[in-house]
C-alpha positions, 0 to 999 in steps of 0.5 A, a space after each residue: 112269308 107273304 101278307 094275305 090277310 091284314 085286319 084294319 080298325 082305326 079311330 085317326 082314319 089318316 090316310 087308311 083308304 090310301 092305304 087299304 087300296 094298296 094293300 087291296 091292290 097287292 092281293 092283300 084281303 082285308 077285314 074291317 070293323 064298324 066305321 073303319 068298313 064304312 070308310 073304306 066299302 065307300 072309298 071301293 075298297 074290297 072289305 070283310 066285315 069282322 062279324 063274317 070272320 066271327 061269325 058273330 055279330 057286332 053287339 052293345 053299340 060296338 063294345 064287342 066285336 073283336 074278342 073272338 078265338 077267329 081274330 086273336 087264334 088268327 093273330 097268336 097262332 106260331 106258323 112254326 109250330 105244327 101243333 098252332 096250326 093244326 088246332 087253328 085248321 081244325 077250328 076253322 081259323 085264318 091266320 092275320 098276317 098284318 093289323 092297322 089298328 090306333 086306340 080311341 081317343 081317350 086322353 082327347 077326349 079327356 081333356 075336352 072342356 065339360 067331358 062328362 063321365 060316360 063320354 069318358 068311359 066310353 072312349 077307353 079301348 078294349 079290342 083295340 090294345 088287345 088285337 095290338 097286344 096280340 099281334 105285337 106278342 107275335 111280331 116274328 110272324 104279324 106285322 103290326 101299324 099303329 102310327 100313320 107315319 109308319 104306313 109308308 115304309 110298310 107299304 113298301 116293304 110289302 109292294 117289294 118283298 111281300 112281307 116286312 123285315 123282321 126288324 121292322 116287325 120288331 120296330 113296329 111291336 115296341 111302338 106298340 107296347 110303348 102305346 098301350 102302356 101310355 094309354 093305360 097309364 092316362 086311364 090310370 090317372 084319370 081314375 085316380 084323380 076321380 077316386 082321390 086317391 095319390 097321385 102316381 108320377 111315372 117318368 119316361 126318358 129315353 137314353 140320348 148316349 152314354 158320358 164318358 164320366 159324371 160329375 168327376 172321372 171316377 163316376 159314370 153317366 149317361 144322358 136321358 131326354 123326355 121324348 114328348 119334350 119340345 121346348 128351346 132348352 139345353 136337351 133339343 140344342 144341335 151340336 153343330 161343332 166340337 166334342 160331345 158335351 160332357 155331364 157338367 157342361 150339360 149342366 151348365 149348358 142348361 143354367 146358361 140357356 134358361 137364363 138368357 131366356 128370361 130377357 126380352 131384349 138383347 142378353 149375353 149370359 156367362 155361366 161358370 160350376 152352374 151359377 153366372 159370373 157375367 150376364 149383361 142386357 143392351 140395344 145389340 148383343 155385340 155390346 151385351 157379350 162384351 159387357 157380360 164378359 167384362 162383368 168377371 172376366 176371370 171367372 169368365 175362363 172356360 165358361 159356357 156362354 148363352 145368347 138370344 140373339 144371332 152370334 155375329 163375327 163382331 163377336 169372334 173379333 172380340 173372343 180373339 182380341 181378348 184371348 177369350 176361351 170358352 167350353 161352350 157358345 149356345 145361341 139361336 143362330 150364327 152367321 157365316 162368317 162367325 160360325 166358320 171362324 167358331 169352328 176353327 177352335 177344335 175344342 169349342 163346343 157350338 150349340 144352336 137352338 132356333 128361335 125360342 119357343 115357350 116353355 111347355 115342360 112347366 114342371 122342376 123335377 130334384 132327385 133325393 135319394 129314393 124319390 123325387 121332388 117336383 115343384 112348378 115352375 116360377 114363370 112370373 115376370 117381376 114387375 114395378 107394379 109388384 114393387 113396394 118401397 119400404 124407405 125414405 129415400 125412392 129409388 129412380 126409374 134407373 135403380 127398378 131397371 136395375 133391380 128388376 134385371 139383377 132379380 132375374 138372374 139372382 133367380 138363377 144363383 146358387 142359395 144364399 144369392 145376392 147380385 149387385 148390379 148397375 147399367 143392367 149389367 152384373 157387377 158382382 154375383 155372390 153365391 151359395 153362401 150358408 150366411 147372407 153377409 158372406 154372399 154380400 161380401 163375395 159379391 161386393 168383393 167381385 164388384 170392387 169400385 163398380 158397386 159404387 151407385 149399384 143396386 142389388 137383388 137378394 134371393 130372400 130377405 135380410 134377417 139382421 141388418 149387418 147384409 144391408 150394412 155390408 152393401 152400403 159399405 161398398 157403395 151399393 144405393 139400392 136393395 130389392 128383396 122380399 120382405 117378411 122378416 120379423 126384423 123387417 123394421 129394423 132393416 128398413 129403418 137402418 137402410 134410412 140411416 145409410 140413405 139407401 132405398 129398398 123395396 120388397 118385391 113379396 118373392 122368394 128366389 131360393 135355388 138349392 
């Protein structure tokens, strides 16, 4: 078949009097309606308007011009199918071979400051998603343009062969339900939030491929991303080398790298069964990875590893000197030098991220069975200012350093969570404990000597003394947590008996 007739009708107007003269200049007749025409009769392209075709004018300021059996009976129409046409001859009908048609701006327009309601209503769509619809239903004969990007390739598939490829017609009709089915799902939306009435979540991933099992070997899995996501995250990283990654390296993958991103200065994170066993902060992240590995090297083994900063061959150096072996390396670049020495390990899997980019997803989403848990996500910065000293004795400059450093990682730890900390460097992490003491005493277990003079962070507060007991009796100085306790006098009198200094910071950190 041949394209003779196409039908243009478009808010974005990008690039449609290029395009239209093309098509023009192929033999193609075009009909156009309302400010579309206007555009293009003044670019000199040939244009029908839609009343000609109708035989009607178009009325209530453009609400109706397009709902007509000459437009819809021209884009339905089975060309296969003697009985269509037939009927469509003998009531005079066109067939329309090609539609560029994108919809009123509708969520724009919604999120305009002061957009009152008409404005509102009168940016939801009528012709247009019906004239898509239609069309799409029809993709074996009508090809059908809803994204400027996609002018081009149908451009030239029309300029060779005279028609697109059925594939491509098939391409281009599920752009178009996936359009009209978002476009209708924000009028839904902006309905409900006026009515009051609840909320309606309706999620969209698309499949990135299939794992070769979940969790453990005898579970399935398959991966999924948010299409409109852009953030710096585990989802957008580029494999530059080694196997895909596996379900539990994702996970871990993830823990790692939204870690690493809540330090400013130069940060190496380690990440083991989704909670860091080593996270360290210096002037240069040759100095951090070093530290942050030495913070456990033996949990370190077989772990995933994040930076923020480029990884350097000084790095490789260090992996090699200290028979380091890791799943994992995410980081915003790499050198030459060290990526070609990284890929001579077959099994290391090599992300790159870029430069970090703020978050924009600001949403947490935890799946139960049968629904959906969703929660904001905590963004807030602790800092001195948001810190209350509860004892006698006041921490030093070092000490807050310190504390504010182990909170952001104890952010990141399986509940109950508690990370001792000294040098801005993780000394002991313990995590996931259902008692409070058992996750200090893992901790300070880790920690051995180190918790001499170390602070540490607890992700809720202590509801007997016997966790702060536990502390001093490692040696640990200081303790950050969030108060709140109906026993919070009898805590903060027995950290002044031990001579430790406390301060509340007024924020939970669970992680379930």
């Amino acid at each position: 078949m041949t394209i003779k007739r196409a039908l243009i009708s478009v808010s974005d107007k990008t690039g449609i009097e290029e395009v239209a003269k093309k098509l023009s200049d192929l033999g193609v007749k075009i009909i156009s309606t309302g400010g579309t025409s206007k555009v293009l009769k003044d670019a000199g392209v040939p244009v029908v308007d839609v009343s000609e075709v109708t035989g009607f004018p178009e009325i209530m300021e453009g609400r109706v011009k397009t709902l007509h059996p000459n437009v819809h009976g021209g884009l339905l129409a089975v060309r296969d199918s003697d009985e269509h046409m037939k009927e469509a001859s003998d009531n005079e009908i066109e067939m329309i071979d090609l539609v560029i048609v994108n919809l009123y701006p509708f969520t724009e327009t919604v999120a305009k400051e002061g957009v009152t309601e008409d404005e509102v209503i009168e940016n939801i769509d009528i012709g247009g998603p019906s004239m898509l619809r239609s069309a799409a239903k029809n993709y074996k004969y009508v090809t059908v343009v809803t994204d400027p990007a996609d002018y081009e390739k149908v451009l030239t598939e029309i300029s060779t062969n005279g028609d697109t490829s059925l594939e491509t017609r098939r391409v281009l009709a599920r752009k178009v339900f996936s359009l009209t089915y978002n476009y209708d799902e924000a009028i839904n939306k902006y309905f409900r939030e006026i009515t009051g009435e609840p909320e309606l979540l309706d999620l969209h991933y698309e499949k990135v491929r299939s794992l070769r099992y979940g969790e453990n070997p005898t579970q399935k899995a398959a991966f999924f991303r948010n299409p409109e996501n852009g953030d710096s995250n585990i989802t957008n990283a580029e494999v530059l080398h080694g196997k895909e990654l596996s379900f539990n390296n994702i996970v871990d993958g993830d823990s790692a790298l939204e870690l690493v991103k809540e330090f400013g200065e130069p940060t190496a994170v380690f990440v083991k069964h989704n909670n860091p066993c080593g996270v360290a902060t210096r002037s240069s992240i040759e100095e951090a990875f070093v530290a942050a590995h030495k913070a456990d090297p033996l949990s370190a083994f077989g772990c995933v590893v994040a930076l923020n900063r480029e990884f350097t061959a000084d790095m490789v150096d260090y992996m090699k000197e200290s028979k380091m072996f890791m799943e994992i390396i995410i980081a915003p670049s790499y050198t030459d030098e060290a990526l070609k020495r990284l890929m001579t390990r077959k099994n290391l899997r090599i992300l790159r991220i870029g430069d970090f980019k703020i978050d924009l997803m600001k949403t947490d989403i935890k799946k139960v069975t049968g629904g959906l848990l969703i929660q904001t996500k905590d963004t807030h910065e602790l800092t001195p200012e948001d810190l209350k000293v509860v004892t006698k004795v006041k921490p030093t400059d070092e000490q807050i350093a310190d504390m504010l450093f182990a909170t952001k990682v104890v952010k990141r730890v399986v509940s109950n969570s508690v990370v001792m900390a000294k040098g801005l460097t993780t000394v002991g992490v313990g995590a996931g404990q259902m008692s409070r003491v058992d996750s200090v005493f893992i901790a300070g277990h880790k920690a051995g000597d180190r918790a001499q003079g170390a602070v540490m962070s607890s992700d809720a507060f202590f509801p007997f003394p016997d966790g702060v007991e536990q502390a001093a009796s490692y040696g640990v100085k200081a303790i950050i947590h969030p108060g709140g306790s109906i026993r919070d006098d009898e805590v903060i009198a027995r950290a002044d008996e031990l001579g430790i200094a406390m301060v509340f910071s007024g924020r939970r950190y669970f992680k379930h």
